[in-house]
C-alpha positions in Angstrom: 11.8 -1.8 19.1 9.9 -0.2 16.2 7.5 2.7 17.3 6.0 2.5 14.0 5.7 0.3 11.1 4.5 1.9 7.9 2.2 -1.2 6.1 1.5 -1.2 2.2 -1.9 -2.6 1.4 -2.2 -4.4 -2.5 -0.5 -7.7 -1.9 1.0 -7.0 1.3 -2.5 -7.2 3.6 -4.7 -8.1 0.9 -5.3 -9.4 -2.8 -8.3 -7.6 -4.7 -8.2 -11.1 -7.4 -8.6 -8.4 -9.9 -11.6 -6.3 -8.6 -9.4 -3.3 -8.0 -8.2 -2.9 -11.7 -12.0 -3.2 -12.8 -13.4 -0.6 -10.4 -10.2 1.1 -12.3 -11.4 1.0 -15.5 -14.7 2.1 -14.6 -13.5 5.2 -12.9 -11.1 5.7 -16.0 -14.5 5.4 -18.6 -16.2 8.2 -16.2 -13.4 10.5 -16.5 -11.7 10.3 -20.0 -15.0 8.7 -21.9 -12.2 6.3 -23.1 -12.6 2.3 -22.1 -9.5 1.2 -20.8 -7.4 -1.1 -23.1 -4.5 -1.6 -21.0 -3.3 -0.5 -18.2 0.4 1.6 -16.8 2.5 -0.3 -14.3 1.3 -0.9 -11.1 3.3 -2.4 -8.7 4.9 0.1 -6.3 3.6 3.1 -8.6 1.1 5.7 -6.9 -2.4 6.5 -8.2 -2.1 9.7 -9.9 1.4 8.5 -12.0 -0.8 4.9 -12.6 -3.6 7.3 -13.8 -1.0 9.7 -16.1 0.7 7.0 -17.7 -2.1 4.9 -18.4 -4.0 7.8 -20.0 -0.8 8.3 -22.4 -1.0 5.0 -23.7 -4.6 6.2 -24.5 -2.9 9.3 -26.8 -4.6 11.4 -23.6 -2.8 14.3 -21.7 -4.0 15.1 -18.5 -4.1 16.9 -15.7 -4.5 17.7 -12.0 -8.1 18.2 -12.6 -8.3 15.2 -14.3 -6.9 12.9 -11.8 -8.8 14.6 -9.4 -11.9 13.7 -11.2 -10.4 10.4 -11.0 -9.8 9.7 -7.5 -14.2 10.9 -6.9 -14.8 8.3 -9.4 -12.7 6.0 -7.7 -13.8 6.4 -4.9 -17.5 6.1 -5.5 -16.8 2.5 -7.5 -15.6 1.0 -4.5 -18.2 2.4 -2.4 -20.7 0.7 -4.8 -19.1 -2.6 -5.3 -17.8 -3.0 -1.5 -20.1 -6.5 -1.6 -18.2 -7.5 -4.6 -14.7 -6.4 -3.1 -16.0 -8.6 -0.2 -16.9 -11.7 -2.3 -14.2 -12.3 -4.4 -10.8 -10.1 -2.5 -9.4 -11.1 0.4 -7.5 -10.5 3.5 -3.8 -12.1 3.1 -3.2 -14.7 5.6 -1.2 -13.7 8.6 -2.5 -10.2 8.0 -5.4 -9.8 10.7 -3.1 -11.5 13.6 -0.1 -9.5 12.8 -2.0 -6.0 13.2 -3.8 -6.9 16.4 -0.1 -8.5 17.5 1.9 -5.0 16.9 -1.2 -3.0 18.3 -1.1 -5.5 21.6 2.6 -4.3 21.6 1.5 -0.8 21.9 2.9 -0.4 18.1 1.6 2.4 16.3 0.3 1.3 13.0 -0.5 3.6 9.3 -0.5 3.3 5.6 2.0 4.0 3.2 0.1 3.2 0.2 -0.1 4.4 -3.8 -3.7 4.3 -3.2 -5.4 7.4 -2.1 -6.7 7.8 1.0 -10.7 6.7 0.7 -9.9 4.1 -1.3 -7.2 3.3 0.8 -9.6 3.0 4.1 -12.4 1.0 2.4 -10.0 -1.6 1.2 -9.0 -2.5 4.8 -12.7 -2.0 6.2 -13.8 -4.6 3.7 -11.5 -7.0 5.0 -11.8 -5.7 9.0 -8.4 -5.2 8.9 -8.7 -1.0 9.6 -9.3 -1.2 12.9 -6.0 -0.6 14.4 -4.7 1.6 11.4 -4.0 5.6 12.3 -5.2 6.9 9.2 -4.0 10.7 10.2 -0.3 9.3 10.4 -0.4 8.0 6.9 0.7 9.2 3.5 -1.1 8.1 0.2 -1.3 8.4 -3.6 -2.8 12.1 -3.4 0.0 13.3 -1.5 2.7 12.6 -3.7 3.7 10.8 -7.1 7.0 9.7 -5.4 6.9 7.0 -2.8 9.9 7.6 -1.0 8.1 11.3 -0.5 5.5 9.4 1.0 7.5 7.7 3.5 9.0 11.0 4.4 5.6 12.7 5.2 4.3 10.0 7.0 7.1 9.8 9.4 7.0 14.2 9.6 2.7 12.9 10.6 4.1 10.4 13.2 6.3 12.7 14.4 9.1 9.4 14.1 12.5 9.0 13.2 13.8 6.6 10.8 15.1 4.7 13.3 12.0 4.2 15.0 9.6 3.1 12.1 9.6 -0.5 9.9 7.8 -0.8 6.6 6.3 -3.7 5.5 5.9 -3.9 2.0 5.7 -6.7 -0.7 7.8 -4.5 -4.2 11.0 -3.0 -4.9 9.7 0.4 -4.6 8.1 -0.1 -1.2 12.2 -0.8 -0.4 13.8 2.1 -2.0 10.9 4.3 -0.8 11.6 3.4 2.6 15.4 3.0 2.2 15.5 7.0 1.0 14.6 7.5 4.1 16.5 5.3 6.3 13.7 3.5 7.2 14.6 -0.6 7.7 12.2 -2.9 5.5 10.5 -6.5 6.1 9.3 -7.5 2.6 6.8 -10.1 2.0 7.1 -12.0 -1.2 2.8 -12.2 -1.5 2.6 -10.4 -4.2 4.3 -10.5 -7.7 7.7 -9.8 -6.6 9.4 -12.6 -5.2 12.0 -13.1 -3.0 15.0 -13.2 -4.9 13.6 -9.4 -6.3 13.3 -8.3 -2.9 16.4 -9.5 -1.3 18.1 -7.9 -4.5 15.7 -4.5 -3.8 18.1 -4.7 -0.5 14.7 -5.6 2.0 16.3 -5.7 5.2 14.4 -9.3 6.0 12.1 -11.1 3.1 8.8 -13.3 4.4 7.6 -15.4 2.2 4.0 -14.4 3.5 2.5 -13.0 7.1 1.5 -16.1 8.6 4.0 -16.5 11.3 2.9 -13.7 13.6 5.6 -15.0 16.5 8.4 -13.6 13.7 6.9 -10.8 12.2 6.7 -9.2 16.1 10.4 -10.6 16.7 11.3 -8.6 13.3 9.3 -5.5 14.2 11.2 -5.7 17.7 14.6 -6.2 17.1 15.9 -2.9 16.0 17.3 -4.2 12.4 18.6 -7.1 13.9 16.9 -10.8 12.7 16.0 -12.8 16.0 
């Protein structure tokens, strides 16, 4: 059984319904003085490589500083609109049972997320779904521009082997992230990969969404083998 499963947040445990790329742009105004026209690939991509590319196709060059000043601004837009987050994002279904399922289990549960880390955390307070979630065991957007690093630090924080942890993830990159590291993989198809991408990403099992909380814990439990 799994000692550890590594969750993805955007489209895995919840959908902002576009809140998330406005609080975006308004961070991205405070920090380049630019309005954001359009925005860098997002799906499976971490924070400061959304934040680079994006400001390119702005004809801006940035830096460490910059995406720094970034993250604060970030950071304080969802702090401000938390009620709005509330209102119109939500909590994916399947995703509140299947946390307090694994943590019944005695499963250790973090984040492996592009976001960084306080954004990260309010996203799941909004939605009451942080409560079982071991922030200090997780790896996020700030730690590294690669996502398959990410899945490597959080396991050296957990202390885990491979062989011991399961992501859940809903992109292709949440799959070769965790695959780098030997890490077996149940993909969700909530979000805008579906399940013909993943099972082509290689996921090791593909959901179609979270709701059946009796097979997610069978999944989590059976050591790479489907029940």
């Amino acid at each position: 059984m799994a000692q550890l499963v590594l969750w993805d947040i955007d489209h895995t445990l919840i959908d902002t319904r576009g809140v998330g790329r406005e609080l975006s742009a308004a961070a991205f105004l405070q920090t380049t003085g630019q309005v954001l026209r359009e925005q860098a690939k997002i799906d499976g991509i971490t924070e400061p490589v959304i934040f680079r590319e994006t400001a390119k196709l702005h004809g801006l060059t940035t830096d460490r500083n910059d995406f720094e000043r970034f993250a604060r601004a970030l950071t304080e837009e969802h702090l401000k609109q938390t009620a709005e987050l509330r209102e119109r994002g939500h909590a994916l279904p399947g995703a509140a049972a299947a946390l307090d399922a694994l943590d019944a289990l005695g499963v250790q549960q973090t984040v492996v997320s592009g976001n960084i880390r306080p954004v990260s955390e309010i996203k799941l307070q909004v939605f009451g779904l942080d409560r079982h979630i071991r922030w200090e065991l997780g790896a996020y957007g700030e730690d590294n521009d690669v996502r398959a690093e990410l899945v490597r630090l959080s396991l050296r924080r957990a202390g885990a082997a491979a062989g011991e942890a399961v992501l859940v993830g809903d992109t292709p990159a949440d799959v070769e992230g965790a695959h780098a590291n030997g890490v077996r993989v149940i993909a969700v198809a909530s979000g805008r990969s579906d399940e013909t991408a993943l099972r082509d990403a290689g996921a090791d099992v593909v959901l179609s969404d979270l709701r059946d909380t009796e097979l997610l814990v069978k999944l989590v439990r059976c050591d790479g083998q489907q029940p």
